[in-house]
N, CA, C and O atoms as a printed pandas DataFrame, in Angstrom:
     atom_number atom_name residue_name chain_id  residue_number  x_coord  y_coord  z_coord
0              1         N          UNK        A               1    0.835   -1.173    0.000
1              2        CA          UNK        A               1    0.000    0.000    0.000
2              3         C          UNK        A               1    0.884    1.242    0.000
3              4         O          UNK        A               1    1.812    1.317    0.806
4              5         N          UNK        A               2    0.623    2.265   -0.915
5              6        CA          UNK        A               2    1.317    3.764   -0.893
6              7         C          UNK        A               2    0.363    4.327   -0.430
7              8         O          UNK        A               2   -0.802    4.001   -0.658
8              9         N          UNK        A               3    0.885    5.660    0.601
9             10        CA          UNK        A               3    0.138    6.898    1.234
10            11         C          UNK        A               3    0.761    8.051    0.131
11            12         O          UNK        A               3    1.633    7.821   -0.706
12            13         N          UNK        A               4    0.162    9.179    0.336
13            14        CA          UNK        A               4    0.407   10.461    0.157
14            15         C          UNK        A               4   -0.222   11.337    0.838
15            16         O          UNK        A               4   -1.404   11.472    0.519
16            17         N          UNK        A               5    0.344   12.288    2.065
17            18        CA          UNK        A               5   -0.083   13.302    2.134
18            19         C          UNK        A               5   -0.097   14.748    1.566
19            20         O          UNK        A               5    0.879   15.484    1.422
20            21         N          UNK        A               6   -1.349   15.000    1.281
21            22        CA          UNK        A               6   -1.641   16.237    0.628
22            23         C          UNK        A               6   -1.953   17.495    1.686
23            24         O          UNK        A               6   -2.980   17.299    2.335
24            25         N          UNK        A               7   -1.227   18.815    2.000
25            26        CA          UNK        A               7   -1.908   19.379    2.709
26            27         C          UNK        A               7   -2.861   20.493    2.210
27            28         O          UNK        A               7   -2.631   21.095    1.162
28            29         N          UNK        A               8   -3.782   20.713    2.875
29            30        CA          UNK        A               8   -4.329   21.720    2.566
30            31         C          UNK        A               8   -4.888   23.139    3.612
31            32         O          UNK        A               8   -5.277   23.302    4.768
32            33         N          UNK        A               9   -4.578   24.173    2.096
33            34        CA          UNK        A               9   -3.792   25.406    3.236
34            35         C          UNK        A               9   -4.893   26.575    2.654
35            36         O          UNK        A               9   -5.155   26.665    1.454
36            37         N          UNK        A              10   -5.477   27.429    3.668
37            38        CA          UNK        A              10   -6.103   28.052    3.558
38            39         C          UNK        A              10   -5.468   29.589    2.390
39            40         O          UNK        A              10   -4.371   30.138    2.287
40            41         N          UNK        A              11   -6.724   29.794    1.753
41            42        CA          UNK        A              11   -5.956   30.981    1.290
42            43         C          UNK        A              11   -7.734   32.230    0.985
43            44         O          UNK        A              11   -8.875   31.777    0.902
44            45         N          UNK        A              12   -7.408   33.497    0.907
45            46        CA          UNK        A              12   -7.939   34.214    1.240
46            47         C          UNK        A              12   -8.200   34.831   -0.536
47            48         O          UNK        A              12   -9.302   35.303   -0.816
48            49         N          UNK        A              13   -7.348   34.775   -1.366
49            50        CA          UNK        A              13   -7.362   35.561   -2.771
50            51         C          UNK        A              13   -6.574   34.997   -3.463
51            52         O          UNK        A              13   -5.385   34.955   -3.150
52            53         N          UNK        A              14   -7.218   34.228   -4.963
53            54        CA          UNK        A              14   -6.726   33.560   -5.523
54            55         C          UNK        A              14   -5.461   34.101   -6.088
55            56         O          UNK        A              14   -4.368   33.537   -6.150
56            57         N          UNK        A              15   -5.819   35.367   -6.517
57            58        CA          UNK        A              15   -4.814   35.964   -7.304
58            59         C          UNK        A              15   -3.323   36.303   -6.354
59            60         O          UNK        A              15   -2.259   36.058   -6.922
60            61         N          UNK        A              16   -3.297   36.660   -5.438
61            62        CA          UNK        A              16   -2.059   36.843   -4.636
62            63         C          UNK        A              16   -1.729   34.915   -4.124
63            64         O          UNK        A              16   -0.799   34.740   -3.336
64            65         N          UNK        A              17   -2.430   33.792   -4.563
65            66        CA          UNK        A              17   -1.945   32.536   -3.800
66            67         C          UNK        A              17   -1.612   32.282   -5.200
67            68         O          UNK        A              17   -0.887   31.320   -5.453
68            69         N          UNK        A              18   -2.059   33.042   -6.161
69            70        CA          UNK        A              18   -1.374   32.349   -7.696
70            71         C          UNK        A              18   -0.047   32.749   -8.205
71            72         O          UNK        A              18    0.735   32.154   -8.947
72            73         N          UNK        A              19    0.059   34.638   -7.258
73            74        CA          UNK        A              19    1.304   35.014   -7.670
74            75         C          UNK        A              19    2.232   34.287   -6.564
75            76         O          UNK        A              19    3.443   34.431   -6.735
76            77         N          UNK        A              20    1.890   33.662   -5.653
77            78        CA          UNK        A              20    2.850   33.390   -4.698
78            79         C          UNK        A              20    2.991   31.761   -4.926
79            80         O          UNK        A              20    4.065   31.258   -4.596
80            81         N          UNK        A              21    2.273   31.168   -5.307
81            82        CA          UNK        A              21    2.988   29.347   -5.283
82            83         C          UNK        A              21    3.434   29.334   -6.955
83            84         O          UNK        A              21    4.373   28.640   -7.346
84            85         N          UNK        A              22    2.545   30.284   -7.966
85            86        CA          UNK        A              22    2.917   29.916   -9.029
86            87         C          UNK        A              22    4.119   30.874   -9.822
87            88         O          UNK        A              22    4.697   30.442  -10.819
88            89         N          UNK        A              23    4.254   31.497   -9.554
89            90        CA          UNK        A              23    5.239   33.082  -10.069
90            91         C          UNK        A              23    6.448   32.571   -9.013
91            92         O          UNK        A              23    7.357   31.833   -9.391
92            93         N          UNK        A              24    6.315   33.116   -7.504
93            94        CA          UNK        A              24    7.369   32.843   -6.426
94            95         C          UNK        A              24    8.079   31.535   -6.512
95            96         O          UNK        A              24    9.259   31.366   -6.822
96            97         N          UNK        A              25    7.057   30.494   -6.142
97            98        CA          UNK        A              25    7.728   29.257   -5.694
98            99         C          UNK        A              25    7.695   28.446   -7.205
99           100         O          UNK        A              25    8.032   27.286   -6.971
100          101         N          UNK        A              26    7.456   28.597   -8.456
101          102        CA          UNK        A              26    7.735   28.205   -9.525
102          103         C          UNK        A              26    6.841   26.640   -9.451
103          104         O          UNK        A              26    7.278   25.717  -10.137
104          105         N          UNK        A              27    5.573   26.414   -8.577
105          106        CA          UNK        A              27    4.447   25.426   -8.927
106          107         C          UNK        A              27    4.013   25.606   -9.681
107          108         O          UNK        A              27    4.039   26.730  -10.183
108          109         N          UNK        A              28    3.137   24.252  -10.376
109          110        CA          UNK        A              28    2.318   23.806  -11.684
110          111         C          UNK        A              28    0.838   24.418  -11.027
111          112         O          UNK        A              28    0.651   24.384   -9.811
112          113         N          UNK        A              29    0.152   24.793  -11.664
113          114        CA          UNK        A              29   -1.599   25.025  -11.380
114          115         C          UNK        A              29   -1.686   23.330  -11.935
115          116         O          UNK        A              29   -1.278   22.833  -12.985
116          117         N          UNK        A              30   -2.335   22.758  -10.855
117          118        CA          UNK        A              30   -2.836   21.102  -11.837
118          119         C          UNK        A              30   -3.944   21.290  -12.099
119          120         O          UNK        A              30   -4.370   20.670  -13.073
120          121         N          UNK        A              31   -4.534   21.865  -11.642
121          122        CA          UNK        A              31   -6.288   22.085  -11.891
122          123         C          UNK        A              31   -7.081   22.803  -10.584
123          124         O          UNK        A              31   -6.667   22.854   -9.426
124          125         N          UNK        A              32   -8.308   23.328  -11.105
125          126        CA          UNK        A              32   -9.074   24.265   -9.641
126          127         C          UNK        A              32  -10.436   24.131  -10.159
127          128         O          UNK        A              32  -10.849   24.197  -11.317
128          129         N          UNK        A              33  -10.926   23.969   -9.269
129          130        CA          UNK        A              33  -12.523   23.955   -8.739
130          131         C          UNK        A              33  -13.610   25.045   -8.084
131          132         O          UNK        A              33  -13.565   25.657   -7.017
132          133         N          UNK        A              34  -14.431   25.040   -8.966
133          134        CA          UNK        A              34  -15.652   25.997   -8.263
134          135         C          UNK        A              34  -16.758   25.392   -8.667
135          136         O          UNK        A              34  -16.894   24.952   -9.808
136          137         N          UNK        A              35  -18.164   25.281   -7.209
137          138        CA          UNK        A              35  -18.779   25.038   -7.844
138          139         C          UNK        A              35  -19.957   25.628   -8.622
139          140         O          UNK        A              35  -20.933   24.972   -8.987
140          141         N          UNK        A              36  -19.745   27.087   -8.865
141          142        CA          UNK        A              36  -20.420   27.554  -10.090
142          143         C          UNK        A              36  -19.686   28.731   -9.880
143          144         O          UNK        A              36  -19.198   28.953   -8.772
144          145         N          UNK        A              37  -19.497   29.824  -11.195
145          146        CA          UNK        A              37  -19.291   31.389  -10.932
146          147         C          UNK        A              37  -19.160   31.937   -9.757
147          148         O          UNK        A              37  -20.055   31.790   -8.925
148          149         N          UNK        A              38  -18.036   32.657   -9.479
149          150        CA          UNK        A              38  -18.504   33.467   -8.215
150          151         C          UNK        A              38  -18.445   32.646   -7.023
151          152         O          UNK        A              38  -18.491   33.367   -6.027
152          153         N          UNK        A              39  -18.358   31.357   -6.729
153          154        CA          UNK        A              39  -18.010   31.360   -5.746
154          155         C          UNK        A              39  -16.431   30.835   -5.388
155          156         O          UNK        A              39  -15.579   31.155   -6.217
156          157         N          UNK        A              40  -15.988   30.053   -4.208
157          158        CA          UNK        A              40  -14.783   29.834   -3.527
158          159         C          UNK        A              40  -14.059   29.244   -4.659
159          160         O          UNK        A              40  -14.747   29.120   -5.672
160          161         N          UNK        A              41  -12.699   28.802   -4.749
161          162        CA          UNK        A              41  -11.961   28.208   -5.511
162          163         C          UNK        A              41  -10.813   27.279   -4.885
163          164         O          UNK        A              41   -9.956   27.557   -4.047
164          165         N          UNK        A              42  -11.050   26.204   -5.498
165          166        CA          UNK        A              42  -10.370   25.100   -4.697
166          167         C          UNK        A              42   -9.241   24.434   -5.771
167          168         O          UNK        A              42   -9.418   23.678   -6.727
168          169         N          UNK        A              43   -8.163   24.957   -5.282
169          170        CA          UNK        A              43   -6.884   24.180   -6.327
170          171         C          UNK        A              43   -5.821   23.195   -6.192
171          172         O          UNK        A              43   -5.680   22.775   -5.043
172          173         N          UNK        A              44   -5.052   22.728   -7.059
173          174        CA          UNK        A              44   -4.366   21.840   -6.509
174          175         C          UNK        A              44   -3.038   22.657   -7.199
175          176         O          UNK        A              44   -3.058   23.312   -8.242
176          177         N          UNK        A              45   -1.754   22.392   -6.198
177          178        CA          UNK        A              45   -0.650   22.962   -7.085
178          179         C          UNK        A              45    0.642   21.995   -7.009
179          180         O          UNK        A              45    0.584   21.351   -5.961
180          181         N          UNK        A              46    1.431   21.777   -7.533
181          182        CA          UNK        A              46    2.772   20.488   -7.362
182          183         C          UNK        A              46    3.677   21.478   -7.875
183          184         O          UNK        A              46    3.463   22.519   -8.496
184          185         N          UNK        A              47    4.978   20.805   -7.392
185          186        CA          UNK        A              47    6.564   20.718   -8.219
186          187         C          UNK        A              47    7.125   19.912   -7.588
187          188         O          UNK        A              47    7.274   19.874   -6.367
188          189         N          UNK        A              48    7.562   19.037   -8.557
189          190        CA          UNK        A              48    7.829   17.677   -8.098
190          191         C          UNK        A              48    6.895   16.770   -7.638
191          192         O          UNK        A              48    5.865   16.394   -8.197
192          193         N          UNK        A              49    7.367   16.445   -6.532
193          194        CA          UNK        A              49    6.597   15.519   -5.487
194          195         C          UNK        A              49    6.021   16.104   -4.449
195          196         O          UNK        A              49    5.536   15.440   -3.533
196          197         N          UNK        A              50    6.007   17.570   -4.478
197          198        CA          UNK        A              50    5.648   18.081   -3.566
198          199         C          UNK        A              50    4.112   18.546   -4.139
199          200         O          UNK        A              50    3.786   18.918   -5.267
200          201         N          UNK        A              51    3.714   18.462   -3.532
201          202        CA          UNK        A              51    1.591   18.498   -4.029
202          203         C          UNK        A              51    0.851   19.385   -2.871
203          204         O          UNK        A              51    1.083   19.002   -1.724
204          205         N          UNK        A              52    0.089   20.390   -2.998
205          206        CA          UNK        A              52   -0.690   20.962   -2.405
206          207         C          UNK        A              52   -1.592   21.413   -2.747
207          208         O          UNK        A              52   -1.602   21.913   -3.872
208          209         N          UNK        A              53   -3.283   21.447   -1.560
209          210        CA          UNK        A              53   -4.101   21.668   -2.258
210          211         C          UNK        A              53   -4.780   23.326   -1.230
211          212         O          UNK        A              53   -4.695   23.577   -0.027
212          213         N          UNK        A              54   -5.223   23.899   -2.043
213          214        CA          UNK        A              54   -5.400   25.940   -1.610
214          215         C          UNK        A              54   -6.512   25.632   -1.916
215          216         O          UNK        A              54   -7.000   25.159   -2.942
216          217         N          UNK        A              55   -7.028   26.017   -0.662
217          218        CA          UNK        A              55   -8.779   26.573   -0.730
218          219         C          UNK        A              55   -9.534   28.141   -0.045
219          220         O          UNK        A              55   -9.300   28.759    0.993
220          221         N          UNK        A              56  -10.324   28.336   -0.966
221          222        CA          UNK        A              56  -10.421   29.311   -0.252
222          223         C          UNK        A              56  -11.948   29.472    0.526
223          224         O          UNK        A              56  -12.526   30.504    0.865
224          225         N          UNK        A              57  -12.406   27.897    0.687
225          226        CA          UNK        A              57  -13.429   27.307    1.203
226          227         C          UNK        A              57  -12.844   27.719    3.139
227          228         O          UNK        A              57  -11.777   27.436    3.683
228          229         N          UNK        A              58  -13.857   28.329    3.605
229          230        CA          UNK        A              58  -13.644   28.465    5.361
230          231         C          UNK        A              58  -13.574   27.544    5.929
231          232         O          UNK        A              58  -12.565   27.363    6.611
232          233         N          UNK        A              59  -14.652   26.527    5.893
233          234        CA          UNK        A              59  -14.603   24.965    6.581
234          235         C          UNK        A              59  -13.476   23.975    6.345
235          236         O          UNK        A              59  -13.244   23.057    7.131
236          237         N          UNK        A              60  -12.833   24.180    5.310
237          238        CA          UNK        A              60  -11.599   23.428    4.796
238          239         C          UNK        A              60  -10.118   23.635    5.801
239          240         O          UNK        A              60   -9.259   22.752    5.799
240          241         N          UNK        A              61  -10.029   24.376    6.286
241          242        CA          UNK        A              61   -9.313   24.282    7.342
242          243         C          UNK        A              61   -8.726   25.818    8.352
243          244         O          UNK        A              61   -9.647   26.533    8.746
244          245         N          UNK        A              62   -7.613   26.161    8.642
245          246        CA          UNK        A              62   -7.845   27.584    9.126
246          247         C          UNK        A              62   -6.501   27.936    8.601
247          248         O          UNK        A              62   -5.591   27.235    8.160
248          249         N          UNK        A              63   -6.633   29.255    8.776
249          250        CA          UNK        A              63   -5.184   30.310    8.151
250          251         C          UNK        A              63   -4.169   29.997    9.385
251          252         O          UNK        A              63   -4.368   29.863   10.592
252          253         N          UNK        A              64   -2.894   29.931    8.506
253          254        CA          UNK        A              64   -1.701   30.309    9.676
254          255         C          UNK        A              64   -1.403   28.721   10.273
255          256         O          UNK        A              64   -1.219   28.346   11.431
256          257         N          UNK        A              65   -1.445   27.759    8.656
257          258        CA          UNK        A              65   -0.681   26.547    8.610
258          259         C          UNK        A              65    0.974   26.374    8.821
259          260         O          UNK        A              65    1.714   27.320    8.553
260          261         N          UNK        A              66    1.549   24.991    9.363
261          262        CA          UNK        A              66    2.952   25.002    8.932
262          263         C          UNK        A              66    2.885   23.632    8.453
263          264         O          UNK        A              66    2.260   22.614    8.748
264          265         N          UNK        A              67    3.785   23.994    7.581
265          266        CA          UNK        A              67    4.004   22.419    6.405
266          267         C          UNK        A              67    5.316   22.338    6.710
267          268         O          UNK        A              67    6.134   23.250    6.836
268          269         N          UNK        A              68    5.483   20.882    6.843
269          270        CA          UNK        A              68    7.033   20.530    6.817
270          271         C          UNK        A              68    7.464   19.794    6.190
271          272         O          UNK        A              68    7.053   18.635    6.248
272          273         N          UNK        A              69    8.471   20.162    5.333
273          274        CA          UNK        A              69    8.363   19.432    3.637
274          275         C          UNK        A              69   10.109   19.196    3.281
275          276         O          UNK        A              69   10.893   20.114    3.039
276          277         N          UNK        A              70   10.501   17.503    3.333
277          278        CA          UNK        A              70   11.880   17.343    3.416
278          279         C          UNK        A              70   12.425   17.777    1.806
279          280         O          UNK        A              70   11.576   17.631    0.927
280          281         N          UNK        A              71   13.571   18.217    1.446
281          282        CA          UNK        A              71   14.355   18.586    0.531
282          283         C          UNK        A              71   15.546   18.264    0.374
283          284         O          UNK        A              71   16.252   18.247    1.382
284          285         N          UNK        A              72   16.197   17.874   -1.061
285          286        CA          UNK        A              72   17.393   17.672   -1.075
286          287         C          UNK        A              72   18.475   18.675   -1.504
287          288         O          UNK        A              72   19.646   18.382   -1.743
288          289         N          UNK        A              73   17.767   20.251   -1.587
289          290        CA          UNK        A              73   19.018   20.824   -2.230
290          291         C          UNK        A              73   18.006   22.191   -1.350
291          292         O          UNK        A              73   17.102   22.690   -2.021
292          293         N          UNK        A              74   18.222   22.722    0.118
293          294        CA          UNK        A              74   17.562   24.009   -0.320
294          295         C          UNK        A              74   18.760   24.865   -0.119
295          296         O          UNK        A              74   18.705   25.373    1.001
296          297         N          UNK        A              75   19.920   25.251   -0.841
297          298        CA          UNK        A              75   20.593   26.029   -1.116
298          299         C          UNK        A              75   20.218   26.476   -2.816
299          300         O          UNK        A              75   20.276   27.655   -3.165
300          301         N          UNK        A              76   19.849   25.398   -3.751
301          302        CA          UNK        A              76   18.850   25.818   -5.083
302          303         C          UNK        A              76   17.841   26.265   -4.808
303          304         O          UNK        A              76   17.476   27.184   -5.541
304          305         N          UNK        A              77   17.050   25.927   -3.833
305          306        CA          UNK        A              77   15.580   26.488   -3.595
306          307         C          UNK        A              77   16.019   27.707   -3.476
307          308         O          UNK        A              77   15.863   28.259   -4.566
308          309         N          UNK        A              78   16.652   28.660   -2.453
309          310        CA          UNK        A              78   17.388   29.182   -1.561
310          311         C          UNK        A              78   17.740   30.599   -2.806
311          312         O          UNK        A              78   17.500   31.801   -2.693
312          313         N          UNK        A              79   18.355   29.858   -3.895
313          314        CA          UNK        A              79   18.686   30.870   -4.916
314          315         C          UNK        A              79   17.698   31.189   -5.999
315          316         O          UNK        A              79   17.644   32.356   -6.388
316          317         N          UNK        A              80   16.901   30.272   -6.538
317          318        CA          UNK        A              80   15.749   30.321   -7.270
318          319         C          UNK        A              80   14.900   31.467   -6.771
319          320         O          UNK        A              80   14.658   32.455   -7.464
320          321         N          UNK        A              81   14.449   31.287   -5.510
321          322        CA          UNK        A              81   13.629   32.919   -4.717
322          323         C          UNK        A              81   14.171   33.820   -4.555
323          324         O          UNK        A              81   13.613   34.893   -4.325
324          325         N          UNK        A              82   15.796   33.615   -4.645
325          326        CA          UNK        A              82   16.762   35.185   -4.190
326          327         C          UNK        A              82   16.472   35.843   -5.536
327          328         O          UNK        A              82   16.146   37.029   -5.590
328          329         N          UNK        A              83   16.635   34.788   -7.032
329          330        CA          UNK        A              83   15.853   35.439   -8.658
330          331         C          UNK        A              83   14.591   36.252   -8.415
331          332         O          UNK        A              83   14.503   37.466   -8.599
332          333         N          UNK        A              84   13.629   35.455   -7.984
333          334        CA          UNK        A              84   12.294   36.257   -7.965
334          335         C          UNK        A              84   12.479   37.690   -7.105
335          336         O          UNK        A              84   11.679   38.611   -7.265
336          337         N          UNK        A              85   13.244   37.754   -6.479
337          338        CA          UNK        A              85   12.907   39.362   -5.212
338          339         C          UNK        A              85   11.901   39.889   -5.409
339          340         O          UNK        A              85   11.595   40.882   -6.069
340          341         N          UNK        A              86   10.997   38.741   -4.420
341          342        CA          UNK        A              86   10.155   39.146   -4.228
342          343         C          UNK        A              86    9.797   40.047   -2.573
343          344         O          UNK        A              86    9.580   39.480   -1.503
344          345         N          UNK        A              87    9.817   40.997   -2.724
345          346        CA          UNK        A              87    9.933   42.018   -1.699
346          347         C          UNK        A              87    9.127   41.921   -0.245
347          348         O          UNK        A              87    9.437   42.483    0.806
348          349         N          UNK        A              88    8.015   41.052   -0.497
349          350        CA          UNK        A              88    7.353   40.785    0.753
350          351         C          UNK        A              88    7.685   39.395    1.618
351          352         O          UNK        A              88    7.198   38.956    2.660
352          353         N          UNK        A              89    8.515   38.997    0.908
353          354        CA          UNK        A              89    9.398   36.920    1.277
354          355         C          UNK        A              89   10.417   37.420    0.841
355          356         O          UNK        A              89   10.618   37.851   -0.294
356          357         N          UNK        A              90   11.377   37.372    2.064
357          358        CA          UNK        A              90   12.935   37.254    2.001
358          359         C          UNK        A              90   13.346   35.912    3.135
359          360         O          UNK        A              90   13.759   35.855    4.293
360          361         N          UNK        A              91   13.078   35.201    2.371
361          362        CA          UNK        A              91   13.766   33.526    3.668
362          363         C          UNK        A              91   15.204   33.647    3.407
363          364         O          UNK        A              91   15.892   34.129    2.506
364          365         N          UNK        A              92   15.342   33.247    4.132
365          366        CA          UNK        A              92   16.904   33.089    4.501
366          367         C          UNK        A              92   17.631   31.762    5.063
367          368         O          UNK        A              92   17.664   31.752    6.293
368          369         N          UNK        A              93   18.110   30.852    4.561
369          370        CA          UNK        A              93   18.494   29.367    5.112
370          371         C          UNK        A              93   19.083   28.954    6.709
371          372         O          UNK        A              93   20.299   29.062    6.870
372          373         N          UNK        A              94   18.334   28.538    7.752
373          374        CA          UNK        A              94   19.006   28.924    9.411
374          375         C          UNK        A              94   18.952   27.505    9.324
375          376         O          UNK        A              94   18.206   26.789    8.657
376          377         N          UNK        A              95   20.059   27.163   10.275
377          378        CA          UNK        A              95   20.115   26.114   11.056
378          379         C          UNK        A              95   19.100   25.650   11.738
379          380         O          UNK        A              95   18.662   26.504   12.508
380          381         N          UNK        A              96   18.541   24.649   11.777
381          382        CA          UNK        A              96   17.682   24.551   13.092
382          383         C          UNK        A              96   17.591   23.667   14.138
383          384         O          UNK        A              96   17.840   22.490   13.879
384          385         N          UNK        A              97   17.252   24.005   15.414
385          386        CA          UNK        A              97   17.550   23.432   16.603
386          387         C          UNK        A              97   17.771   21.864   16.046
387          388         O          UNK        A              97   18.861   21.438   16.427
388          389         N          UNK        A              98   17.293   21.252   15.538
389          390        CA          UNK        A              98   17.413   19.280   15.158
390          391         C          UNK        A              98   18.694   19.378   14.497
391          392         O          UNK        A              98   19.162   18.258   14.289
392          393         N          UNK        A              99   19.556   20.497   14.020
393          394        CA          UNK        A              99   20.735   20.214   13.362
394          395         C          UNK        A              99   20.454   20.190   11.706
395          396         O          UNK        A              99   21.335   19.841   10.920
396          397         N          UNK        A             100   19.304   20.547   11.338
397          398        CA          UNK        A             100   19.389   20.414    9.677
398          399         C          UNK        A             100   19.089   21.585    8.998
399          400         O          UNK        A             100   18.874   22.486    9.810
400          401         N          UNK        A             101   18.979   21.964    7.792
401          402        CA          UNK        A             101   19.242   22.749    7.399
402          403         C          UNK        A             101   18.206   23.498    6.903
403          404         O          UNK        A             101   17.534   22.703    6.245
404          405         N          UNK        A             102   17.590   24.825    6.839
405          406        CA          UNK        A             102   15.919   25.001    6.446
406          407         C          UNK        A             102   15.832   26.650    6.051
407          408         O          UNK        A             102   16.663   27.535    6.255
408          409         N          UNK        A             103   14.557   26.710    5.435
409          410        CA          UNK        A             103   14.313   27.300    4.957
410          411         C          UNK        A             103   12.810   27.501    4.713
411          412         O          UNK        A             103   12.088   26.945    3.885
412          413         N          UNK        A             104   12.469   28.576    5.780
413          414        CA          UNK        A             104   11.008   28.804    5.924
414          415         C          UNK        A             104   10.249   29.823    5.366
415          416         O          UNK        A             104   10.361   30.942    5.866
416          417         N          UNK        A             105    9.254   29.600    4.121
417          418        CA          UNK        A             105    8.912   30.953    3.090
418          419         C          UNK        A             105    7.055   31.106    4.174
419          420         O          UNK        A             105    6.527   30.152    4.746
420          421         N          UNK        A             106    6.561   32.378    4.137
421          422        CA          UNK        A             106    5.660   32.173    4.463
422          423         C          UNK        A             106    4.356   33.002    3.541
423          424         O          UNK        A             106    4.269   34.227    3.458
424          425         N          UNK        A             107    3.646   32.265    3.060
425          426        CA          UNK        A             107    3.019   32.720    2.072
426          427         C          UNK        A             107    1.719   34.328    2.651
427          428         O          UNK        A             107    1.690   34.754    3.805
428          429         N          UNK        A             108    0.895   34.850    1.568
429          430        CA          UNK        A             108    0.400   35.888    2.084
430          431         C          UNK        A             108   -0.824   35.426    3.224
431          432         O          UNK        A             108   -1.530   36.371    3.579
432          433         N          UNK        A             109   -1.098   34.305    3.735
433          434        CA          UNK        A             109   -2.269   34.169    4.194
434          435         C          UNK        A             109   -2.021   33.292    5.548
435          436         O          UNK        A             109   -2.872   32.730    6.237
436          437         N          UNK        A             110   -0.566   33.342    5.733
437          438        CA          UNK        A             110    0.238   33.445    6.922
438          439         C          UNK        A             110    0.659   32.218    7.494
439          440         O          UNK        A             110    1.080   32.095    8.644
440          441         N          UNK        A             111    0.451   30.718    6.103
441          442        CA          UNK        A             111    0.920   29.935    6.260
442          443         C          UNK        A             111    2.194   29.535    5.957
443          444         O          UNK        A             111    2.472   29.802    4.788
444          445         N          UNK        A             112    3.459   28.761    6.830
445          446        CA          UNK        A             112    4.172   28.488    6.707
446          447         C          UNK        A             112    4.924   27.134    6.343
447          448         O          UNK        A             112    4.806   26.065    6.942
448          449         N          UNK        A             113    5.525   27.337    5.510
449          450        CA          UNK        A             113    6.199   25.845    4.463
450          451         C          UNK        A             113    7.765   26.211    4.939
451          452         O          UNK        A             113    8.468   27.187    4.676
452          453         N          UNK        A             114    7.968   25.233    5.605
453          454        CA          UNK        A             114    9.241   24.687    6.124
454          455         C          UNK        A             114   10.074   23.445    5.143
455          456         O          UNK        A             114    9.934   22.226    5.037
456          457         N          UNK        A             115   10.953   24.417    4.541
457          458        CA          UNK        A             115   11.461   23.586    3.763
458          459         C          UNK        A             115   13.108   22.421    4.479
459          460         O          UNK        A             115   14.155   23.041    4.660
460          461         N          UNK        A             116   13.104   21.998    4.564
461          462        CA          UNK        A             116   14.029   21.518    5.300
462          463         C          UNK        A             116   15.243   20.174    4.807
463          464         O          UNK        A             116   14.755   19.048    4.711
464          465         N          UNK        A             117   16.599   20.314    4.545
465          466        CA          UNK        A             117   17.126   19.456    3.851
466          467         C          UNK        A             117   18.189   19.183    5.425
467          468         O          UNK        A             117   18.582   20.005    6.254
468          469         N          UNK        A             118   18.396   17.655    5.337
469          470        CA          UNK        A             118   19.008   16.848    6.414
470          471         C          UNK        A             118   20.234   17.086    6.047
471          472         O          UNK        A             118   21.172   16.598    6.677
């Protein structure tokens, strides 16, 4: 049997969660959901193996998530976002207390993705 966890992370405005996972962090849009005009929008976004799903459904979960998501290179991650300067996310790679190496971006809706390489 294979698992996958998918998380899912609240977001408030599509358009600032599109400039920020898809512009910033260089994710795929896989596809998004509404169920008619006008209302909430429910998406899925990847790079790589990494998969997440943005809603901007209230009951779906609450703002001011942390994801903790293992990596094998975030000194590339690290430089890929130093390209974008993007002025409101400046992460910076810290040590952290377990001894490994990380890198925490936090998107506009105040969830945090902990990127972290051993």
């Amino acid at each position: 049997m294979n698992y996958q966890t998918i998380p899912v992370l609240r977001i408030f405005d599509e358009e600032k969660a599109k400039a920020f996972y898809l512009d910033f962090l260089g994710m795929n849009l896989d596809w998004e959901h509404r169920f008619e005009a006008n209302y909430p929008v429910y998406m899925q976004v990847s790079k790589q193996n990494l998969v997440l799903h943005l809603s901007e459904h209230s009951g779906d979960c609450s703002p001011g998530a942390k994801t903790f998501i293992h990596c094998d290179d975030v000194d590339m991650l690290f430089s890929e976002l130093q390209e974008k300067n993007n002025k409101y996310c400046k992460p910076e790679i810290e040590t952290a207390p377990w001894g490994d190496r990380s890198l925490t971006v936090i998107d506009p809706f105040s969830n945090r993705l902990l990127f972290n390489e051993r």
